[in-house]
N, C-alpha and C positions, 0 to 999 in steps of 0.2 A: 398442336405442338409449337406453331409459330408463338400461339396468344401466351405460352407458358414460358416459351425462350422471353419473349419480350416482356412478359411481368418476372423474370428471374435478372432480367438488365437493369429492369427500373429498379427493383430492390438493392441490388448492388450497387448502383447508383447514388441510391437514398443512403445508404450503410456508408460506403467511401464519404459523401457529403458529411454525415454525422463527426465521421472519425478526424473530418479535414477540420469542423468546429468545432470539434473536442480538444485536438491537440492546438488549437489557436487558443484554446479558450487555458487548456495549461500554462500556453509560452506564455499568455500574457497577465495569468496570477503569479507565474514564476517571474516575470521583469517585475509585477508591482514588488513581490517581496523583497528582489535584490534590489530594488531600490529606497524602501523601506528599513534593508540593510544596512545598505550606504548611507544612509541618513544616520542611523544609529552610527556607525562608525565616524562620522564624520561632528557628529555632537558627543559622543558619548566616551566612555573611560579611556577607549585607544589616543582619541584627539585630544584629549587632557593630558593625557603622557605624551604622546607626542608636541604637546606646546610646551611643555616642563622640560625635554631635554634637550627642542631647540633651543629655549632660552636658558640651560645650562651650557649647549657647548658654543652661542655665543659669547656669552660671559667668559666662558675660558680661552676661547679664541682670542677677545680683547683683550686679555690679560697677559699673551703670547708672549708678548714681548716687554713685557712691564714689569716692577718690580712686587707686583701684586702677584705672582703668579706662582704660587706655595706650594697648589697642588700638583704643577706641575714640575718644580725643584723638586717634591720629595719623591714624584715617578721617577724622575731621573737617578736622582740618587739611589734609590731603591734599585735599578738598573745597574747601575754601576759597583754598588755592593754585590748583586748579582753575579755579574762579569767576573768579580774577583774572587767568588768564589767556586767559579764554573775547576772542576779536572776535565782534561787538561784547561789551564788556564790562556786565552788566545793574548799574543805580545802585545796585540792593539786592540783597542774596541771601545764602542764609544762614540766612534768619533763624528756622530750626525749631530750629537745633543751636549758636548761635553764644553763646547763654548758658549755656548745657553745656560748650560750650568753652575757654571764659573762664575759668570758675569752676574746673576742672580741672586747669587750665594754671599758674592762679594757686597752686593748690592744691600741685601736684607741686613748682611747680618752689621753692617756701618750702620745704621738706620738707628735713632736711639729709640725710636717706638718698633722696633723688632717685632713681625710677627710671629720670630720664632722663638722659642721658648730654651733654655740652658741645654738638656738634652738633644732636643733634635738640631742645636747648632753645633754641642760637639761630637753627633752621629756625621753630619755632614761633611765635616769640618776632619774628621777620622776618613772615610771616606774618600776624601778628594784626595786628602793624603798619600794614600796608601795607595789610590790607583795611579798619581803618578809617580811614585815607587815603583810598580810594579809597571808603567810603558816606558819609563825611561832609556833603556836598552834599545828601544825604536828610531831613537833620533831624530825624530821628528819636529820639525820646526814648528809648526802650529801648536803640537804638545809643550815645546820646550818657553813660549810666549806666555802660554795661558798657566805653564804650572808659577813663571814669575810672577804674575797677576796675583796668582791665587798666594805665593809666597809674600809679597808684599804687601797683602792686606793683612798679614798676620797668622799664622800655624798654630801658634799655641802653644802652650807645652805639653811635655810628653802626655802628663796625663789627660789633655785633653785630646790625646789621636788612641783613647783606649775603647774609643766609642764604635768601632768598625768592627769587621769579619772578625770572627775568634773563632774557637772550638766549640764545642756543645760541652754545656756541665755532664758530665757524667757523676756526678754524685747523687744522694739517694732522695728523692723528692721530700721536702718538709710536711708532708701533707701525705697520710696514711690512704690506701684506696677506698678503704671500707669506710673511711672517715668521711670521704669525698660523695661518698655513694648516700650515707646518709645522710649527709646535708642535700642533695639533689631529691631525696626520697624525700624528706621531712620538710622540703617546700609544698607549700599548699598557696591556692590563689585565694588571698585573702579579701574580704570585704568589709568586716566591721574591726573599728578599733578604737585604741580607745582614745582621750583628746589628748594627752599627752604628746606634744612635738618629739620630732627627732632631730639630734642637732646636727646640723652642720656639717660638721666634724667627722660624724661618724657617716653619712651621704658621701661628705670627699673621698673616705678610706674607700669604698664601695665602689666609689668613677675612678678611684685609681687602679682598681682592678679592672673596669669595662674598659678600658685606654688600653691597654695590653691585649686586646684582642686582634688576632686579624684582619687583614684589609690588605685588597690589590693596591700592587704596588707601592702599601703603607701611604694611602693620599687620607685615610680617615674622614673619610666625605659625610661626617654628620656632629651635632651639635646635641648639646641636652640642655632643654628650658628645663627647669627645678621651680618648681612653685611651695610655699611650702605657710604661706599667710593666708589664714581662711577666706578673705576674699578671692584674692585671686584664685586660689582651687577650686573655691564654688563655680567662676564664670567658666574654669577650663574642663572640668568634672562634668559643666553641662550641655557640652555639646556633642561628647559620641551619645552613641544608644547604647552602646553595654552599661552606661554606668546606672540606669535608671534606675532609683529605688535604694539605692545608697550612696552614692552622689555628695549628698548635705555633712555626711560626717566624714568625710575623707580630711587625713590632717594633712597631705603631703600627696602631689603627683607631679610627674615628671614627662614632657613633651618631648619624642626623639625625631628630629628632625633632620632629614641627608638633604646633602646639599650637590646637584646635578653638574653644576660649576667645577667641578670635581674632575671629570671626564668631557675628552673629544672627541666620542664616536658613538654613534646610538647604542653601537652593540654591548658597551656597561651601561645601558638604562637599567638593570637591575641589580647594579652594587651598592646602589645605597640601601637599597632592601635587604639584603645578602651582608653586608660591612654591619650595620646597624643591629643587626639582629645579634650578630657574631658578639658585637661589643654589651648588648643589654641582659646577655647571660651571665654574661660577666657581672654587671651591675646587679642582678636580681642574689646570683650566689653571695655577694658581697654584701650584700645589705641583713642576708639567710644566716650570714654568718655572726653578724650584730645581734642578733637577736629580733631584727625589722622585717614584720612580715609585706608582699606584694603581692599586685594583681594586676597581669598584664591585660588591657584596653583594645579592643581589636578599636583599629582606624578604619572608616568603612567610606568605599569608594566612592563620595557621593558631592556633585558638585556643591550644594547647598551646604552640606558640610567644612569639604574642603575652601568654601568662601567665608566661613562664619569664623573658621581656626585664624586664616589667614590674614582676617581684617587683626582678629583680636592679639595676636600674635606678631603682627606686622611680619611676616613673612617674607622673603623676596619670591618672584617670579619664578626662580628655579630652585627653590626649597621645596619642600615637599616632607609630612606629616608620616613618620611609618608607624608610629604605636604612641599610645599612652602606658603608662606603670604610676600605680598609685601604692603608696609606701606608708608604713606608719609599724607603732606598736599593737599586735593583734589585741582586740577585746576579747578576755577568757571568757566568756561567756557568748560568743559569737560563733556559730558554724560554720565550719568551712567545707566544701566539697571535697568527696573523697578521691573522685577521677580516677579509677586504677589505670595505671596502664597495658599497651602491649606485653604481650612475653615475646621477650626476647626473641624467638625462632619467629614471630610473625614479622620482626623488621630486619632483620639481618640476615645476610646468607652468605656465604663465602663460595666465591664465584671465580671458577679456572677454564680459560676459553681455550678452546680449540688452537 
């Protein structure tokens, strides 16, 4: 019985010993991985976003206080049109950024190479107006400094303070629904066309609709390269991988590019994604509406990629590549995909919480 108790020690012995170098032998494939992770993370697509939105929100850091600083006048502005249209409306408000504002405003819009454009100066310019209109009744000395400021560089006339807070049109939309729904239906992702250019002209009507879309705080953190001369589309056509295999006849494609410089906090690292996209539905329905068919370009997350856009492109540091769209008149004789979509009930659901 002794010899038995003492080969049932030794076995439990040997068994404990097993499980002590099995579970060492786990912890230390599970350290190589997480560190094999960490490498990945630390080279790979997170560390590539993350140098893209440090060197956007330093760029907009130094711009703080400069008169470069556009994205940041039209967050403000946007804000303070906000305020005025908050119910109830608060007497004051404002008042962390509303000298920043001013100064900025005044700043740009004296400037004869203006970066701002007729509209958005007399949106601003509405705007300023109206809110101190509306703090007046505060009496407050700081307000009462910066609205002479803002008076002495000029108001404008009436009709340019008609660019602010209004009502909503309630009149009946120009654009029938069923009419809207088949131009949405009757887009297809086009690939062959034919060489026939498309001018111009009819591209701008299309970006005048993508400009009207959505965007925090109205900062419009993106840009469109427009290529549209057969060399240049060839070199820009050949560097995603969607376009393989028709590529060479593309008569027109278009580069959307956001710009990080845009925002001061990581947590919009994803509005130029989100902004851009918003705005190039616009430009697609716009172009559907001409008669110009497209084909949206997935951008794909790849640094050898993102190096080959960026030389050829001359990019800055905090740009960043979200899509191609290549555009032209379809070849009738060319297939296109028929892609059906979801039905309806598979992506919507109307939801009432507890």
């Amino acid at each position: 019985m002794i010899a038995d108790r003492n080969t049932h020690e030794s076995e439990e012995v040997m068994t404990a010993s097993k499980v002590s170098r099995g579970g060492a032998l786990a912890r230390g494939r599970a350290a190589v991985r997480a560190a094999k992770s960490a490498v990945r993370v630390a080279s790979g697509p997170l560390a590539r976003e993350g140098r893209l939105v440090r060197a956007g929100i330093d760029r907009y850091e130094g711009h703080s206080n400069r008169s470069e600083a556009v994205y940041q006048l039209r967050r403000n502005v946007h804000m303070l049109e906000k305020g005025l249209t908050m119910r109830p409306r608060r007497p004051v408000f404002g008042m962390d950024y509303i000298k920043q504002t001013v100064e900025t405003f005044v700043t740009l819009r004296g400037r004869v190479d203006s970066p701002l454009g007729r509209d958005e100066t007399l949106w601003m310019n509405s705007v300023l107006a109206d809110y101190f209109d509306a703090t007046r009744e505060a009496s407050d000395d700081r307000l009462k400094s910066l609205e002479a400021t803002f008076v002495a560089s000029g108001t404008g006339t009436s009709d340019e303070r008609s660019h602010g807070p209004h009502h909503p049109e309630l009149a009946a939309s120009p654009v029938e629904p069923e009419n809207l729904l088949a131009l949405a239906r009757g887009r297809r992702s086009v690939r062959w066309f034919q060489p026939r250019p498309v001018s111009r002209d009819i591209v701008d009507r299309a970006m005048a609709v993508a400009v009207e879309g959505p965007t925090a705080c109205n900062r419009q953190p993106y840009r469109y390269l427009v290529f549209d001369d057969a060399a240049s589309v060839k070199k820009v056509a050949a560097i995603p991988m969607g376009t393989r295999g028709y590529a060479d006849q593309l008569t027109g494609i278009v580069v959307v590019v956001g710009d990080m410089s845009a925002f001061f906090d990581p947590r919009d690292r994803h509005l130029i994604y989100i902004d851009g996209c918003l705005a190039s539905m616009g430009l697609i329905l716009g172009l559907e509406s001409e008669g110009v068919g497209t084909c949206v370009i997935n951008w794909p997350d790849m640094p050898e990629k993102e190096r080959e856009m960026r030389d050829l492109l001359h990019l800055a540091e905090y740009e960043k590549v979200i899509m191609l769209i290549a555009y032209g008149y379809a070849d009738p004789e060319g297939l296109v995909p028929f892609s059906a979509k979801a039905e309806l009930g598979e992506v919507r659901s109307f939801v009432q919480l507890p």
